[in-house]
N, C-alpha and C positions, 0 to 999 in steps of 0.2 A: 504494500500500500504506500501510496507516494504521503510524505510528512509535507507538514504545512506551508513550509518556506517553498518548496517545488509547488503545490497547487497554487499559491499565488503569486508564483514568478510567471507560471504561463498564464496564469487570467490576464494580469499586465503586457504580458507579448499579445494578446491576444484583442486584447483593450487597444493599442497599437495598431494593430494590424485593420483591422475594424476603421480606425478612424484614420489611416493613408491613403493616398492617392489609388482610385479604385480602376482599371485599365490595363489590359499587359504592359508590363516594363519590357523594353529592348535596350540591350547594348548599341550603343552610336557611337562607331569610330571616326566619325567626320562630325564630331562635335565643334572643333577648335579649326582656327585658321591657319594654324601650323602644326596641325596632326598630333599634336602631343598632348591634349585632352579630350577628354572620353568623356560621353554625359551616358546617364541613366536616361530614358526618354519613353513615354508614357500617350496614348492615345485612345480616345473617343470621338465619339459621334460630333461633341462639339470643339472640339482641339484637336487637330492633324500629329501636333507633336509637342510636347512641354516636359520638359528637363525637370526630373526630380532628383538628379542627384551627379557631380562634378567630379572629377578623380583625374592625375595626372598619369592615372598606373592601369593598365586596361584589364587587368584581371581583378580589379578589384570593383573595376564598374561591370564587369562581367558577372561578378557574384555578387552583388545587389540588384541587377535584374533579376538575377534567378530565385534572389533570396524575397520576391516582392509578398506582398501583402498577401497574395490566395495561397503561394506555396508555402508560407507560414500556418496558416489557419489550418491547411491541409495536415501538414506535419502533426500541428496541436492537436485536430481530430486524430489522427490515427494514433497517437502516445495517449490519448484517453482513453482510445477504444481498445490499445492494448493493454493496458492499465486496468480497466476495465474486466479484463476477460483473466487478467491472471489473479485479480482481487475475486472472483466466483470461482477460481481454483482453492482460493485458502479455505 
């Protein structure tokens, strides 16, 4: 059973995630006009493209796309729901 410090660290990631920029994240390597900044970059229906997030180092704006708000929430669901399944084993 997960102790309390861990249940409320991911309600907080989760509180987070809930309230970011809601749109797939993509990596944009032609963020900068001299190729050496990378944005995080985000779209909908009413914005083609908007920068959530700036990085001089491309794997790290790499891994903030990937790391965006749904695949978090995802993550959180599936650690509950195995969490879940191994607490109806005890």
């Amino acid at each position: 059973m997960a102790d309390k410090y861990d249940a409320d660290k991911y309600s907080e990631l989760e509180r987070l995630a809930r309230a970011a920029t809601k749109a797939p994240w993509f990596f944009n390597p032609n963020a900068g006009d001299d190729g050496e900044l990378y944005s995080v970059t985000h779209r909908n229906q009413r914005n083609p493209g908007l920068d959530v997030a700036f990085t001089h180092v491309a794997h790290d704006a790499k891994f903030i796309a990937a790391a965006n708000p749904a695949a978090v929430l995802d993550l959180i669901a599936e650690l509950r729901r195995l969490r879940a399944a191994l607490d109806a084993k005890e």
